[in-house]
Backbone as JSON Lines, residues from 0, in Angstrom:
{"i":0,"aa":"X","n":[51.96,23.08,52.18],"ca":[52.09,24.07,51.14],"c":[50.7,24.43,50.64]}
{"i":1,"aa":"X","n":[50.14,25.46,50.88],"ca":[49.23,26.16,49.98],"c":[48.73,25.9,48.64]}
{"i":2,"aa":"X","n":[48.04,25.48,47.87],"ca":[47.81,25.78,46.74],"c":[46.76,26.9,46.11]}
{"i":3,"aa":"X","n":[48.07,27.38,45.2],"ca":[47.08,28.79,45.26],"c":[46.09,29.3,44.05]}
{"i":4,"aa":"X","n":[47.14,28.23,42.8],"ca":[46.24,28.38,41.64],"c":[45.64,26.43,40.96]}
{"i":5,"aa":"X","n":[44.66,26.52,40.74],"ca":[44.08,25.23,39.46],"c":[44.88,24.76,38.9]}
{"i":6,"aa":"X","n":[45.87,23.56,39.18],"ca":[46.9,23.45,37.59],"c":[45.95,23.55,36.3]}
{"i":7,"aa":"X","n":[44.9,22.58,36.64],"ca":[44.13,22.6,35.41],"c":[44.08,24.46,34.44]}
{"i":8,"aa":"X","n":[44.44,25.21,35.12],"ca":[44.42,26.58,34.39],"c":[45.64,26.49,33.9]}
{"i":9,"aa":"X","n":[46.93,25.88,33.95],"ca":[48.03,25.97,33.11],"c":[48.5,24.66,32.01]}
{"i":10,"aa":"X","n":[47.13,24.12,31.69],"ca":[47.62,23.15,30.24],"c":[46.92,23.55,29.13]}
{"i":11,"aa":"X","n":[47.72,23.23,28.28],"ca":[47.52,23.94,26.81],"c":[45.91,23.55,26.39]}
{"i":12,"aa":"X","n":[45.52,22.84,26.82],"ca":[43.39,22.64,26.53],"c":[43.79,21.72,25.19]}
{"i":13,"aa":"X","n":[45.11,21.44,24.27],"ca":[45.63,20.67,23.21],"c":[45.48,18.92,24.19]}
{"i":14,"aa":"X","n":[45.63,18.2,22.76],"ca":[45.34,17.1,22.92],"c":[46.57,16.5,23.87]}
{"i":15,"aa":"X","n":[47.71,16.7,23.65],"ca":[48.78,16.69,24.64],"c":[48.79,17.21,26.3]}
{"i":16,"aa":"X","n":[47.95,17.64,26.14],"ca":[47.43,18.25,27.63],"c":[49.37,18.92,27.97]}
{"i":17,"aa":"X","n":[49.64,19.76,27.57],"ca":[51.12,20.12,27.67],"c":[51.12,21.12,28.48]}
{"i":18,"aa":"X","n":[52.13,21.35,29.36],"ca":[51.3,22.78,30.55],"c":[51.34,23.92,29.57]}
{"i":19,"aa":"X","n":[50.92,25.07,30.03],"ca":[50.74,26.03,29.63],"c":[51.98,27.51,29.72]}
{"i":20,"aa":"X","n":[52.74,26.68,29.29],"ca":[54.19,27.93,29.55],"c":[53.78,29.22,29.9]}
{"i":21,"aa":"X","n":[52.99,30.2,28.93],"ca":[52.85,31.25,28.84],"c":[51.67,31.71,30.13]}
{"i":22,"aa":"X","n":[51.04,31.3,30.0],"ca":[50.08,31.09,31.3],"c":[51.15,31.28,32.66]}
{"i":23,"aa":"X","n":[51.56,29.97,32.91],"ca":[51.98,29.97,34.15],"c":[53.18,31.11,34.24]}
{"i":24,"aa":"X","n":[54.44,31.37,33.17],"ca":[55.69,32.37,33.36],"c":[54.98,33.43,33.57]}
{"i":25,"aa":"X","n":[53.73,33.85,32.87],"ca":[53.35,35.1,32.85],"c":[53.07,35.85,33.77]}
{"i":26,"aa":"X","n":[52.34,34.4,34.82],"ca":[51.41,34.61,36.38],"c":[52.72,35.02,36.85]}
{"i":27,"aa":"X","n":[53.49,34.35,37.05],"ca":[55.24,34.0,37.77],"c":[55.86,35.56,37.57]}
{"i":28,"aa":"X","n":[56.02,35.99,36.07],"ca":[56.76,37.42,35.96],"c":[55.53,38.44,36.42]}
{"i":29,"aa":"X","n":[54.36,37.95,36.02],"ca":[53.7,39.49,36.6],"c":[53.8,39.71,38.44]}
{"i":30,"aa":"X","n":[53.5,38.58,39.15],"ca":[53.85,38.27,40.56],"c":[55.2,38.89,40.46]}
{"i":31,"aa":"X","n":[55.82,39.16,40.24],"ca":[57.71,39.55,40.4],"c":[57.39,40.99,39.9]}
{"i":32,"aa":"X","n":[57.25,41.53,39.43],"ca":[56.61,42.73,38.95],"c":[56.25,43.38,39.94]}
{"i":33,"aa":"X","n":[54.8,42.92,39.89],"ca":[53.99,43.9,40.93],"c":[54.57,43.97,42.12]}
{"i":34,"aa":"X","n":[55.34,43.3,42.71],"ca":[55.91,43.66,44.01],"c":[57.3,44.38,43.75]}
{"i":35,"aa":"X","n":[57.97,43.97,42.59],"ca":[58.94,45.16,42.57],"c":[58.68,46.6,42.54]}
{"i":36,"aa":"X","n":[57.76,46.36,41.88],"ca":[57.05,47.9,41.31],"c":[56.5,48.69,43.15]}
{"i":37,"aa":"X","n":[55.88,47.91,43.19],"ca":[55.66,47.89,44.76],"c":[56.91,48.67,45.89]}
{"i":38,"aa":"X","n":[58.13,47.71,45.62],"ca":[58.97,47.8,46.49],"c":[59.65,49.42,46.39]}
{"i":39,"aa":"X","n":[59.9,49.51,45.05],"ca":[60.46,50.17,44.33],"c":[60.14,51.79,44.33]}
{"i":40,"aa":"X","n":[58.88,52.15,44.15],"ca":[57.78,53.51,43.87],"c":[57.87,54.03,44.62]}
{"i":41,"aa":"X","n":[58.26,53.78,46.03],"ca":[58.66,55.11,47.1],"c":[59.42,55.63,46.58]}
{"i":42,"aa":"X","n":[60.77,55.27,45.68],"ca":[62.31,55.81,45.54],"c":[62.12,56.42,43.8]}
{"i":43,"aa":"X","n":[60.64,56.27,43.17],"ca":[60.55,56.7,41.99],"c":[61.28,55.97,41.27]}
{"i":44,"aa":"X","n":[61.79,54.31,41.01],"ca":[62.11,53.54,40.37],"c":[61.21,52.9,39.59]}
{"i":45,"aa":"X","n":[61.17,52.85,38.03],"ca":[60.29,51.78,38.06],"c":[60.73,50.33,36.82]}
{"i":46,"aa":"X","n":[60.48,49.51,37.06],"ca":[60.71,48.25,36.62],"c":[61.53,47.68,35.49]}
{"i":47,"aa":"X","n":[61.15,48.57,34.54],"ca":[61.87,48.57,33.15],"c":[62.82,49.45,33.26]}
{"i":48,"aa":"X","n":[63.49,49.73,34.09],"ca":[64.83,50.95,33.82],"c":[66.01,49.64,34.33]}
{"i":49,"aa":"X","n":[64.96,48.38,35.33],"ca":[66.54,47.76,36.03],"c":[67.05,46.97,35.06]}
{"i":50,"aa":"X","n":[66.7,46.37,34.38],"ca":[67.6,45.87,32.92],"c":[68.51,46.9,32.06]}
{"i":51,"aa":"X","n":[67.88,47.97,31.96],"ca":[68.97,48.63,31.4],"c":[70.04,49.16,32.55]}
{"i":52,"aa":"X","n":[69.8,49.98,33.59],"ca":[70.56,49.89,34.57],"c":[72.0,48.58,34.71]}
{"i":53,"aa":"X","n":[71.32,47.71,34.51],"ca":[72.01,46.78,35.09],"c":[72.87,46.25,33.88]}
{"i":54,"aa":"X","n":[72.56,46.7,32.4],"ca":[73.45,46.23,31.54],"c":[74.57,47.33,31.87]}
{"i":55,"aa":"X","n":[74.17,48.92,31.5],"ca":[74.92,49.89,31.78],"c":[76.16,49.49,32.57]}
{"i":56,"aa":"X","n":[75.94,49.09,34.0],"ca":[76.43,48.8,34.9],"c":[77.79,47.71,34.43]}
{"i":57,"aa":"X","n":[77.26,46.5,33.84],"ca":[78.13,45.32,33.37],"c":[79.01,45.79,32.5]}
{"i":58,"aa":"X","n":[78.35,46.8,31.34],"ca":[79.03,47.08,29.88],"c":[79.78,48.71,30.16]}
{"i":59,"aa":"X","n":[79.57,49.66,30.89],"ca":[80.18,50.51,31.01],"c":[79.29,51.62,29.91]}
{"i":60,"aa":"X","n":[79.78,51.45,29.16],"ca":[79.14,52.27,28.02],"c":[78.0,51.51,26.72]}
{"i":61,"aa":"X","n":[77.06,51.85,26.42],"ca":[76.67,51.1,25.32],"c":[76.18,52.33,24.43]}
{"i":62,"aa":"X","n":[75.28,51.3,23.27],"ca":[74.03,52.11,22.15],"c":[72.79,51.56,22.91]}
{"i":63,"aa":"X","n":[71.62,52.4,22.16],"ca":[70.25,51.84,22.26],"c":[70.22,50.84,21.74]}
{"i":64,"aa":"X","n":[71.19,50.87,20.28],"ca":[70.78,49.2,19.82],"c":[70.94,48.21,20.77]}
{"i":65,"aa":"X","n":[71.95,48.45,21.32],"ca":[72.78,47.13,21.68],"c":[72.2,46.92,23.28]}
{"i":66,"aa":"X","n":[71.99,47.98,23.76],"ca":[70.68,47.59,24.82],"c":[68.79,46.97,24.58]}
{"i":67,"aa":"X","n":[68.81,48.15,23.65],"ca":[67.68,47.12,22.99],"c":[67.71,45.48,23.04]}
{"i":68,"aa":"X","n":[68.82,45.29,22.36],"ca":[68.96,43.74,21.83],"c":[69.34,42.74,23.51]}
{"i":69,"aa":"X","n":[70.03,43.38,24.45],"ca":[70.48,42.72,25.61],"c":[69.52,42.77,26.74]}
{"i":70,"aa":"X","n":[68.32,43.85,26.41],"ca":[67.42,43.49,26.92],"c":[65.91,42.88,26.41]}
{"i":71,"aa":"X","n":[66.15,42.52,25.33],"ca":[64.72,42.28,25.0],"c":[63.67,43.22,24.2]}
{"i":72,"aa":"X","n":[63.93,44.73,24.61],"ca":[63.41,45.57,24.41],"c":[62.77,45.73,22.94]}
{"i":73,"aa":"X","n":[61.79,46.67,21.79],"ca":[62.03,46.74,21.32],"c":[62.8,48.22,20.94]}
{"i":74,"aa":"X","n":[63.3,48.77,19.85],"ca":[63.59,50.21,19.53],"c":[63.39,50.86,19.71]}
{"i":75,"aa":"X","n":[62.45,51.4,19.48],"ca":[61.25,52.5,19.5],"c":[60.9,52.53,21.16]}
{"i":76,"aa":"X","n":[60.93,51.78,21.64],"ca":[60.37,51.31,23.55],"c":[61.71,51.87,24.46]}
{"i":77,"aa":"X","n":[62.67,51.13,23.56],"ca":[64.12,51.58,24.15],"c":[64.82,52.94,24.08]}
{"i":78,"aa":"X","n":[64.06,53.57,23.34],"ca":[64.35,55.19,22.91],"c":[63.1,55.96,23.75]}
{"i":79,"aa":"X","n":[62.39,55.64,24.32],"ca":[61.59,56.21,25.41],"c":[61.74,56.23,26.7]}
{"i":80,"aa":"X","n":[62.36,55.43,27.22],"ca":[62.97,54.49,28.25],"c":[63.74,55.36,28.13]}
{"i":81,"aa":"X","n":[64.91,55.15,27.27],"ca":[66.52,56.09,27.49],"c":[66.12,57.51,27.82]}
{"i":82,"aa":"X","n":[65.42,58.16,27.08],"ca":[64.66,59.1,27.12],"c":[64.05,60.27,28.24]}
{"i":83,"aa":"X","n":[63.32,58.99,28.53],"ca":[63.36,59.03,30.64],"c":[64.05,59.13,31.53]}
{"i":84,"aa":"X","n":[65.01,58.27,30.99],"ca":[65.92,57.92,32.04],"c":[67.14,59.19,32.26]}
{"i":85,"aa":"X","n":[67.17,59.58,30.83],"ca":[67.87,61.13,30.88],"c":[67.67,61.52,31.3]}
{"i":86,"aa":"X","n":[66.08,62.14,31.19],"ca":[65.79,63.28,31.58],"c":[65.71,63.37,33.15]}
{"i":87,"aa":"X","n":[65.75,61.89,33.66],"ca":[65.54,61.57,35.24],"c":[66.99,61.47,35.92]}
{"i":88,"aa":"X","n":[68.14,61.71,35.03],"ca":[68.85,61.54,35.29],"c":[70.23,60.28,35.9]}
{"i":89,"aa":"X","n":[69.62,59.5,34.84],"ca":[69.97,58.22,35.55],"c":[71.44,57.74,34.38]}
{"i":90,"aa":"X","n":[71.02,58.59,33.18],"ca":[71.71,57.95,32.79],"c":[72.51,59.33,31.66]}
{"i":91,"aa":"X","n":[74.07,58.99,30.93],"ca":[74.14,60.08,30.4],"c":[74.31,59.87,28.76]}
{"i":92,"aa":"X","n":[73.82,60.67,28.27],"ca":[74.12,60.41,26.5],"c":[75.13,60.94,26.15]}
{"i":93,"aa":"X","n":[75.92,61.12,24.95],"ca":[76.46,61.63,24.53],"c":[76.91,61.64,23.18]}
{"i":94,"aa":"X","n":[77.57,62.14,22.14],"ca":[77.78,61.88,20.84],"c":[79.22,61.72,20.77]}
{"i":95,"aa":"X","n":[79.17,60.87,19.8],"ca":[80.58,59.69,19.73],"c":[81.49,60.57,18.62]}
{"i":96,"aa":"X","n":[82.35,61.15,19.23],"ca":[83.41,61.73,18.12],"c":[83.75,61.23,17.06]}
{"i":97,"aa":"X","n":[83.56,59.85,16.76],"ca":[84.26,59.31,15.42],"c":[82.7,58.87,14.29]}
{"i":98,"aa":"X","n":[81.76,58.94,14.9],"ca":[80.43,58.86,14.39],"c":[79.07,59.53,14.77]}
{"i":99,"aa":"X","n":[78.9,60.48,14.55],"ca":[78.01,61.7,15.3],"c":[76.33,61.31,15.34]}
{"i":100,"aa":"X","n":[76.63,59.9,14.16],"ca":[75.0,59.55,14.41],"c":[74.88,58.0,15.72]}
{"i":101,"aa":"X","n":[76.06,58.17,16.48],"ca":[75.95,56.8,17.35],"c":[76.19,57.91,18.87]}
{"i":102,"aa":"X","n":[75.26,57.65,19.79],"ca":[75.02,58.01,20.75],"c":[75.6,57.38,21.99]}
{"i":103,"aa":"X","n":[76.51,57.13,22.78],"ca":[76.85,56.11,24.03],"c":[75.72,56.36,25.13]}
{"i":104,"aa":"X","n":[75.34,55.71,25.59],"ca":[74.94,55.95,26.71],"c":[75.87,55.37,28.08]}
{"i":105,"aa":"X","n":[76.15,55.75,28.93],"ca":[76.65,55.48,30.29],"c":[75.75,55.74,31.67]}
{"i":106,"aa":"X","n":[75.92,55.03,32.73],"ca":[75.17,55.0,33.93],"c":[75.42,57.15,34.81]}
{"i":107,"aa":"X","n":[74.69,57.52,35.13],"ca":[75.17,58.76,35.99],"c":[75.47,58.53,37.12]}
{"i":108,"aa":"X","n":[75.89,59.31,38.01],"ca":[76.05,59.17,39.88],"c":[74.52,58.66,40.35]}
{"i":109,"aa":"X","n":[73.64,59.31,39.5],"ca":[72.31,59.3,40.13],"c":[72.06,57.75,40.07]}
{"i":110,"aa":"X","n":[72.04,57.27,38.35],"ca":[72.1,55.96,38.21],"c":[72.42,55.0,39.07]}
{"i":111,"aa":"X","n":[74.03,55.1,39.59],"ca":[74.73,53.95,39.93],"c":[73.95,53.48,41.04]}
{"i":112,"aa":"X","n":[73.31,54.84,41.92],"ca":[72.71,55.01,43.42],"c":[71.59,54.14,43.1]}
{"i":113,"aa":"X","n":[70.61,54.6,42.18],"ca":[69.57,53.84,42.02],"c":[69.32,52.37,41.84]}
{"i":114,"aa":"X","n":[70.65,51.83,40.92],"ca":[70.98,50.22,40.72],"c":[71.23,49.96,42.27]}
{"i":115,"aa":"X","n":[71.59,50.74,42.98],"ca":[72.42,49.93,44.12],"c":[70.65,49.39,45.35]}
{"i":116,"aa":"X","n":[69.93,50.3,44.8],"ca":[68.73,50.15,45.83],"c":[68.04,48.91,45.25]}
{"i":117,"aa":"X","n":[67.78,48.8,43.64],"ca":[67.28,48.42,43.04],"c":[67.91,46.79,43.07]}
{"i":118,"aa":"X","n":[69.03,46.77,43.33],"ca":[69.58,45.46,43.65],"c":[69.29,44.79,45.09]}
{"i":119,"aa":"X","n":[69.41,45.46,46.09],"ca":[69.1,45.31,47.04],"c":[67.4,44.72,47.16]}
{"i":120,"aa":"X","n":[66.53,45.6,46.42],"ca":[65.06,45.06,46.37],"c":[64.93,44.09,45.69]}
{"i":121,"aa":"X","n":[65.64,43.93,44.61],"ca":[65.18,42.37,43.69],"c":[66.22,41.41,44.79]}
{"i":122,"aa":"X","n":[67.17,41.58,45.48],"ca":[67.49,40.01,46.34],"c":[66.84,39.63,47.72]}
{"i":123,"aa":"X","n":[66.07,41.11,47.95],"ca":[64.59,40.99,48.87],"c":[63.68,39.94,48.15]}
{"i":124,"aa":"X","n":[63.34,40.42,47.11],"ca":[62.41,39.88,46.42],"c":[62.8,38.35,46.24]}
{"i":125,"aa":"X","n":[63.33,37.97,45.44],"ca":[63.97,36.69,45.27],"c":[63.98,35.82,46.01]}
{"i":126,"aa":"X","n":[64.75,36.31,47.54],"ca":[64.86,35.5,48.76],"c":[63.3,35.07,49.29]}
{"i":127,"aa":"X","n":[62.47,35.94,49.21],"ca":[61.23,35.77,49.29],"c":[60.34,34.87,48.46]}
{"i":128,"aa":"X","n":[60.49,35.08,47.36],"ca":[60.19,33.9,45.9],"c":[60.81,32.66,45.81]}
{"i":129,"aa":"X","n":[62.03,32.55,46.6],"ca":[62.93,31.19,46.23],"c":[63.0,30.54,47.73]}
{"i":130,"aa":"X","n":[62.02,30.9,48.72],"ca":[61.79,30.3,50.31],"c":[61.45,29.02,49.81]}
{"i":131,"aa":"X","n":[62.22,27.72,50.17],"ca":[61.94,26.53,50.74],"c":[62.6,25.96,49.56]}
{"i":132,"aa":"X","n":[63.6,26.63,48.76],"ca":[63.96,25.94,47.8],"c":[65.32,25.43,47.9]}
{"i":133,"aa":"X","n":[65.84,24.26,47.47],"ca":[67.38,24.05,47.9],"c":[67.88,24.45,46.77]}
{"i":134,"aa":"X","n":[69.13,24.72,47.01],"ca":[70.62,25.74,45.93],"c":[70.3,24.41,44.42]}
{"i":135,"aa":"X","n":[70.06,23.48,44.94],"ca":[69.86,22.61,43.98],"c":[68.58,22.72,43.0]}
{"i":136,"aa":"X","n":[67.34,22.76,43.58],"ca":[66.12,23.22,42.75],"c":[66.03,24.57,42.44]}
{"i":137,"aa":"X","n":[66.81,25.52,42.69],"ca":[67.07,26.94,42.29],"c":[68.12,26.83,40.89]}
{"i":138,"aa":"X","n":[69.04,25.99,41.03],"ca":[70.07,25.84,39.89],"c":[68.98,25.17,38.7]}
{"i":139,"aa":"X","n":[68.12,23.66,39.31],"ca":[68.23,23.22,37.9],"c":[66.85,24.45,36.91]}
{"i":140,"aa":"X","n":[66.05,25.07,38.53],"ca":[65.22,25.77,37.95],"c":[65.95,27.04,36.7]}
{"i":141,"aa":"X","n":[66.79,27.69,37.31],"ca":[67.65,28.33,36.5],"c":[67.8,27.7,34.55]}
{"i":142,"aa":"X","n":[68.82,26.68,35.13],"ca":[69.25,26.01,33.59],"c":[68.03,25.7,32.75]}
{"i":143,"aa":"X","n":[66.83,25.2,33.91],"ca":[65.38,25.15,32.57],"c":[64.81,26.17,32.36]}
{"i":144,"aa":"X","n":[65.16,27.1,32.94],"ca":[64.15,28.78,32.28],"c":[65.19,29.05,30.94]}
{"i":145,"aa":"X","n":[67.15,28.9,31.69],"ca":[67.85,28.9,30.16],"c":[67.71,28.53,28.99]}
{"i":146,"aa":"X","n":[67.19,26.97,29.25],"ca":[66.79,25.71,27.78],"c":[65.3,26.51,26.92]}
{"i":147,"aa":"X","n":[64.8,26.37,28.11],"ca":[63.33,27.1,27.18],"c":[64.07,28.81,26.63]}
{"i":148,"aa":"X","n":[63.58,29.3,26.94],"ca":[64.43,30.74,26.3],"c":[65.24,30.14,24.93]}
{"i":149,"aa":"X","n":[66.36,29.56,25.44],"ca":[67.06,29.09,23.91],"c":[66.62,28.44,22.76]}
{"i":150,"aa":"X","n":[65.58,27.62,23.6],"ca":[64.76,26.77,22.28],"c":[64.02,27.86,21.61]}
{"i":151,"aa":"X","n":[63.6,28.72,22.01],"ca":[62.77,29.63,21.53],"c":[63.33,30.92,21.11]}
{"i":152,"aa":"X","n":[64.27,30.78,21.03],"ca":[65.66,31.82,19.97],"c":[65.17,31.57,19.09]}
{"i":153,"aa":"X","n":[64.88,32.67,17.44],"ca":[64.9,32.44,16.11],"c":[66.16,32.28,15.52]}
């Protein structure tokens, strides 16, 4: 196996010598990134639409809030994004008959097409990122990206 980075670059430099979470996830998500982004840019996809895509997809209809909040996003980020994504056609707005200031958003034809590529490239990707790993060190890796995340819920 290769080594490609210093561990010594992922501990906290604290007296605990504790690794460096943010350091190392960061290297980890920007690596996952740049090659999606990569994979992706022939088809004019780009990175931050597949979370919302992909809630769309699960939830059928939503708000910005409530995508905001299921992705991480903030407001203001998520209303630029949607924004785009209109105007790119991915996705459709509309105003809610029983409350004219709540907006649905839903996936378009164009959308669904685009999740479907976009899925296809992140289990390219993945399969590629998760080489030499057994179903077992993929699971418990899973449940510890879950634990951290949760500990770090406010």
């Amino acid at each position: 196996m290769t080594k490609v980075l210093d561990r010594t670059l992922f501990t906290s430099g604290g007296s605990k010598k504790l690794p460096s979470l943010g350091f190392l996830l960061g290297f980890l998500s920007r690596g996952i990134s740049t090659r999606f982004c990569r994979m992706t840019a022939p088809y004019g996809i780009r990175p931050a639409q597949f979370p919302v895509l992909k809630c769309l997809d699960k939830l059928g209809t939503s708000t910005q809030k409530e995508l905001s909040e299921l992705c991480g996003i903030e407001q203001p980020s998520m209303a630029v994004t949607l924004r785009k994504m209109e105007k790119e056609g991915l996705i459709v707005r509309s105003v809610d008959p029983v409350d004219a200031r709540r907006h649905p958003v839903t996936l378009s034809k164009e959308g669904r097409a685009k999740l479907r590529h976009m899925y296809a490239v992140a289990d390219e990707l993945y399969a590629k990122a998760l080489e030499g790993f057994s179903p077992e060190e993929i699971e418990a890796f899973t449940q510890m990206c879950e634990r951290l995340i949760n500990n770090l819920k406010e």
